[in-house]
C-alpha atoms as a printed R data frame, in Angstrom:
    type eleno elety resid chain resno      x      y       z
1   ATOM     1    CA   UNK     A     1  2.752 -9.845 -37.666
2   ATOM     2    CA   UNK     A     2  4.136 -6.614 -35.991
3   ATOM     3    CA   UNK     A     3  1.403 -4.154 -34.418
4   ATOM     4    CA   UNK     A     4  2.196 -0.748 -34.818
5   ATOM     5    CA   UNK     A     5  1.210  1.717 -32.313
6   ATOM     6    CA   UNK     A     6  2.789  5.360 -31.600
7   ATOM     7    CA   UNK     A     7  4.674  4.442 -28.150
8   ATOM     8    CA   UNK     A     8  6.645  2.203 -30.530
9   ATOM     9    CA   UNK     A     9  9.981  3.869 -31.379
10  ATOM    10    CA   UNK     A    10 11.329  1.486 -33.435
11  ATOM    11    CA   UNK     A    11  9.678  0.316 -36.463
12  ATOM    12    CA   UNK     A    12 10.952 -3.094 -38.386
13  ATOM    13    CA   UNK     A    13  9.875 -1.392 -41.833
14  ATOM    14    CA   UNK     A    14  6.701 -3.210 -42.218
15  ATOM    15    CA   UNK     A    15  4.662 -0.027 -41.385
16  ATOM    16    CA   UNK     A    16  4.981  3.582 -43.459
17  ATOM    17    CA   UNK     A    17  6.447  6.572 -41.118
18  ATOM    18    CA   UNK     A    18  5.692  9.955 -42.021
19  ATOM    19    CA   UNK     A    19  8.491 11.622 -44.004
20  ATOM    20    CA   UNK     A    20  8.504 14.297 -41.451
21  ATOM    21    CA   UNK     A    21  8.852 12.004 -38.335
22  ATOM    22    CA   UNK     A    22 11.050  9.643 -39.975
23  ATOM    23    CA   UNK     A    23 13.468 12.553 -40.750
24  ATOM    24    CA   UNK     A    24 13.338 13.947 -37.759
25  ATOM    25    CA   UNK     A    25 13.788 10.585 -35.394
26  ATOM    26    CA   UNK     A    26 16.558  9.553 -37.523
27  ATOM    27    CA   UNK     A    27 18.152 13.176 -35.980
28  ATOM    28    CA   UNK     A    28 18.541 14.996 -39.650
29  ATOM    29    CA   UNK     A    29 16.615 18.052 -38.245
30  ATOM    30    CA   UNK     A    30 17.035 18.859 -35.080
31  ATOM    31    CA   UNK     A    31 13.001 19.858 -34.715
32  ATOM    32    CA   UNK     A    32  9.992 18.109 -36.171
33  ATOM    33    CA   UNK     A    33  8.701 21.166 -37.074
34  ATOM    34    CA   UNK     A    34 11.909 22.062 -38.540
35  ATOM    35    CA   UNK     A    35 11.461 18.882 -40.811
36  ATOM    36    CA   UNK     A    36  7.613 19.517 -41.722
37  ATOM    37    CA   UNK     A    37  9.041 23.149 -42.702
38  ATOM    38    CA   UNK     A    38 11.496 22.208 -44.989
39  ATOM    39    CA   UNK     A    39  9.150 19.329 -46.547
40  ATOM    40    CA   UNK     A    40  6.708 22.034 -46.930
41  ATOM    41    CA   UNK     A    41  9.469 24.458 -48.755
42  ATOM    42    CA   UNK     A    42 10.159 22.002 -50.984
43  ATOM    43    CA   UNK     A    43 13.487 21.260 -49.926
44  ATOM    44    CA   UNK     A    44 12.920 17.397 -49.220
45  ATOM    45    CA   UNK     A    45 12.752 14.902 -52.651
46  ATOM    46    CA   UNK     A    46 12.169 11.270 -53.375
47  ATOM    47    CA   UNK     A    47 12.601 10.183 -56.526
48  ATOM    48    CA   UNK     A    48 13.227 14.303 -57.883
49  ATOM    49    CA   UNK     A    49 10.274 15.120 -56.714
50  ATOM    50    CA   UNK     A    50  9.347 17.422 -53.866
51  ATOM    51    CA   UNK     A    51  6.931 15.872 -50.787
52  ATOM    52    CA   UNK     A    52  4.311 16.323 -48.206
53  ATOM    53    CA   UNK     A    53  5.154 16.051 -44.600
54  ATOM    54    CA   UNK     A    54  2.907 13.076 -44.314
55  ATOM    55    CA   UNK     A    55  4.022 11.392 -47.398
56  ATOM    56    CA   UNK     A    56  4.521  7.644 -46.129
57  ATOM    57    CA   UNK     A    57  8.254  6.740 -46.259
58  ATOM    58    CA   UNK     A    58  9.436  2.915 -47.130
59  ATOM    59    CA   UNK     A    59 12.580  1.329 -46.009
60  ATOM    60    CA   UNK     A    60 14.701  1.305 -48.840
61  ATOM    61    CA   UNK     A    61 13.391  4.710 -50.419
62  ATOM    62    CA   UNK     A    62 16.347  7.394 -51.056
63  ATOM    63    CA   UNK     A    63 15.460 10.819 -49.972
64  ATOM    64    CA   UNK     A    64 16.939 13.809 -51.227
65  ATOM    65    CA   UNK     A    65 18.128 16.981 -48.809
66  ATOM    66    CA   UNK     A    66 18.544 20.433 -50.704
67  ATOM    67    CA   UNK     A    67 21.160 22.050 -48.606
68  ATOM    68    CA   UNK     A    68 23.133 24.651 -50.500
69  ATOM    69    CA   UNK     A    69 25.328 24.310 -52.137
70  ATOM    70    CA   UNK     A    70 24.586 20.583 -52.523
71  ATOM    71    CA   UNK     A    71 22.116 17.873 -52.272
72  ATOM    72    CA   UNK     A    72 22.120 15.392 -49.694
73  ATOM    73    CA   UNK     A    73 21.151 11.795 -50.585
74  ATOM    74    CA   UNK     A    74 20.165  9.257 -47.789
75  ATOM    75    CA   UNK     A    75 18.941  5.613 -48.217
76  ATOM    76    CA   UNK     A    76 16.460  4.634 -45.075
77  ATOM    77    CA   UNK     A    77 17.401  1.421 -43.954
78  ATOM    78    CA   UNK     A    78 14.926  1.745 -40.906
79  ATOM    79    CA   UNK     A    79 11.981  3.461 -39.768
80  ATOM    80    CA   UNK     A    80 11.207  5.216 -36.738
81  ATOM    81    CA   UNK     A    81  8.124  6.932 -35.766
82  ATOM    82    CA   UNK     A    82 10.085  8.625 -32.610
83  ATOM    83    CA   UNK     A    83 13.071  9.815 -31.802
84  ATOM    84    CA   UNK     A    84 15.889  7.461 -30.900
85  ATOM    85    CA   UNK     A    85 18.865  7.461 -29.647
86  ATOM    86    CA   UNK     A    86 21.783  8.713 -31.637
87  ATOM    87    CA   UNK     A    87 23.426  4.908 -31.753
88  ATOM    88    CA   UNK     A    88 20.264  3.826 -33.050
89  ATOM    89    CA   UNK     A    89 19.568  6.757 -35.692
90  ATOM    90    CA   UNK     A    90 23.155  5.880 -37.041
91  ATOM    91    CA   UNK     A    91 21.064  2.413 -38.056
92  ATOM    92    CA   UNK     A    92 18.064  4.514 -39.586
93  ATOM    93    CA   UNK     A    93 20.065  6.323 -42.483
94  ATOM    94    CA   UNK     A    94 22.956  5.365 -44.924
95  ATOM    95    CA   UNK     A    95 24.597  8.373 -46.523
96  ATOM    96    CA   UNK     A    96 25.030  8.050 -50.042
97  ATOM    97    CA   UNK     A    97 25.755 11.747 -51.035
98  ATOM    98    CA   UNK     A    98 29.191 11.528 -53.093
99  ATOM    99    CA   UNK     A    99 32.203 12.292 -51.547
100 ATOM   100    CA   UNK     A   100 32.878 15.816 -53.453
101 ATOM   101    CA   UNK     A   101 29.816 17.129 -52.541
102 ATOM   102    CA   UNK     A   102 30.028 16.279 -48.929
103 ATOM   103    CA   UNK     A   103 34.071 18.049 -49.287
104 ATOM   104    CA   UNK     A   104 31.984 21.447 -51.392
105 ATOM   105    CA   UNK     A   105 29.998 21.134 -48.488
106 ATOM   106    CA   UNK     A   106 32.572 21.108 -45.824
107 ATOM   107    CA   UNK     A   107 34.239 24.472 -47.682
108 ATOM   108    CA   UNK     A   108 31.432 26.130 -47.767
109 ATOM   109    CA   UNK     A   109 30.444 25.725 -44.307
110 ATOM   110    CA   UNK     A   110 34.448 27.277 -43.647
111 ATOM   111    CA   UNK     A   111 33.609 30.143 -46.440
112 ATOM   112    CA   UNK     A   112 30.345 30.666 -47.041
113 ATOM   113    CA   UNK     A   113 31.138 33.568 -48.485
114 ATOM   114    CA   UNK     A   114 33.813 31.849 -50.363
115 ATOM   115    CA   UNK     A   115 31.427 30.411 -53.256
116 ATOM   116    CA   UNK     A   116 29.386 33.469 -53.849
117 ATOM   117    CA   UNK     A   117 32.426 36.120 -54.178
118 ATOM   118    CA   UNK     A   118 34.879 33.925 -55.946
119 ATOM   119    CA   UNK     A   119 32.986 33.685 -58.987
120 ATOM   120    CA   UNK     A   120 32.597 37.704 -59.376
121 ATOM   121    CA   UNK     A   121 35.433 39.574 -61.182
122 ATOM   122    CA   UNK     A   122 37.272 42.260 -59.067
123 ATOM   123    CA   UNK     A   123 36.050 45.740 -60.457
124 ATOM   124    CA   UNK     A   124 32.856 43.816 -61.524
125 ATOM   125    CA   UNK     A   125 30.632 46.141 -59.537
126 ATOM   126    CA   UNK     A   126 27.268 45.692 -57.958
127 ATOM   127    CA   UNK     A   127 25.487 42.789 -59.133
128 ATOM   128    CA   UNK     A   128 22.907 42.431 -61.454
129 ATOM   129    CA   UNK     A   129 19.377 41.802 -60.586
130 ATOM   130    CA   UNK     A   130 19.535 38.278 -62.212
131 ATOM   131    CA   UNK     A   131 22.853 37.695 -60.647
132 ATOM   132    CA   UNK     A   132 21.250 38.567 -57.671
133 ATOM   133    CA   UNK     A   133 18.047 36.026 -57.907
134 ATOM   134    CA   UNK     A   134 21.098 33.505 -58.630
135 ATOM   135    CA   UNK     A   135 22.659 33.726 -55.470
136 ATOM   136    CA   UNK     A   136 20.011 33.622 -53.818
137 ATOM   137    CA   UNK     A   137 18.627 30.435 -55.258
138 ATOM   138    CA   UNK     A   138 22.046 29.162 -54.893
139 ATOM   139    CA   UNK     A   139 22.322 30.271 -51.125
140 ATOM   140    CA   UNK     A   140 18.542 28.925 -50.823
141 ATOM   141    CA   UNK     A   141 17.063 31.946 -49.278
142 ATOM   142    CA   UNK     A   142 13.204 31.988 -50.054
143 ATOM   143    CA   UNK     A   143 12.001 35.153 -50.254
């Protein structure tokens, strides 16, 4: 039987991690507080649905990163309470976000400009207030 205590870094998946920890041990946000925000903002799913920061996470569980334009998909293979080495976080997290997103991701990093003005007509003018709301959702702005 494996005691878990929080000086333990490593966890062998018998005990639940907080999303938030788990997400940011396994180096996907660079901050904790980072993660807890964007758990709070909705931005982090399992199973389509948005979580808590303290939501227990389960090796084995696919969580879901909005990050416009796409959605990141991760499997968790490990848990980790604290953060680890970047050899070991490789062992945390499978990426299974398809391969064109990660490439519409890529561009858009390049041109992130590129994916908002390409769709308007030249001579289209000022955008509408919907079209507006609709970038900005796209972009993920929260205002």
């Amino acid at each position: 039987m494996c005691h878990f205590s929080p000086r333990m870094s490593y966890n062998d998946g018998t005990m639940p991690v907080r999303i938030d920890q788990w997400l940011w041990a396994a180096r996907l946000f660079k901050t904790r507080t980072l993660a807890n925000q964007a758990c709070r903002g909705g931005k982090v799913q399992i199973d389509g649905g948005a979580v808590k920061p303290a939501r227990p996470l389960r090796a084995g569980e696919v969580v879901s990163l909005k990050q416009p334009p796409i959605l990141r998909q991760f499997r968790v293979k490990g848990l980790a309470a604290k953060r680890v080495s970047p050899a070991l976080a490789r062992e945390l997290v499978e990426e299974i976000t398809p391969a064109a997103d990660l490439e519409t991701l890529a561009l858009a990093r390049r041109d992130p400009l590129g994916l908002i003005f390409a769709a308007r007509d030249r001579g289209s003018g000022r955008p509408t207030k919907r079209e507006r709301r609709e970038l900005e959702q796209l972009l993920g702005e929260d205002e």
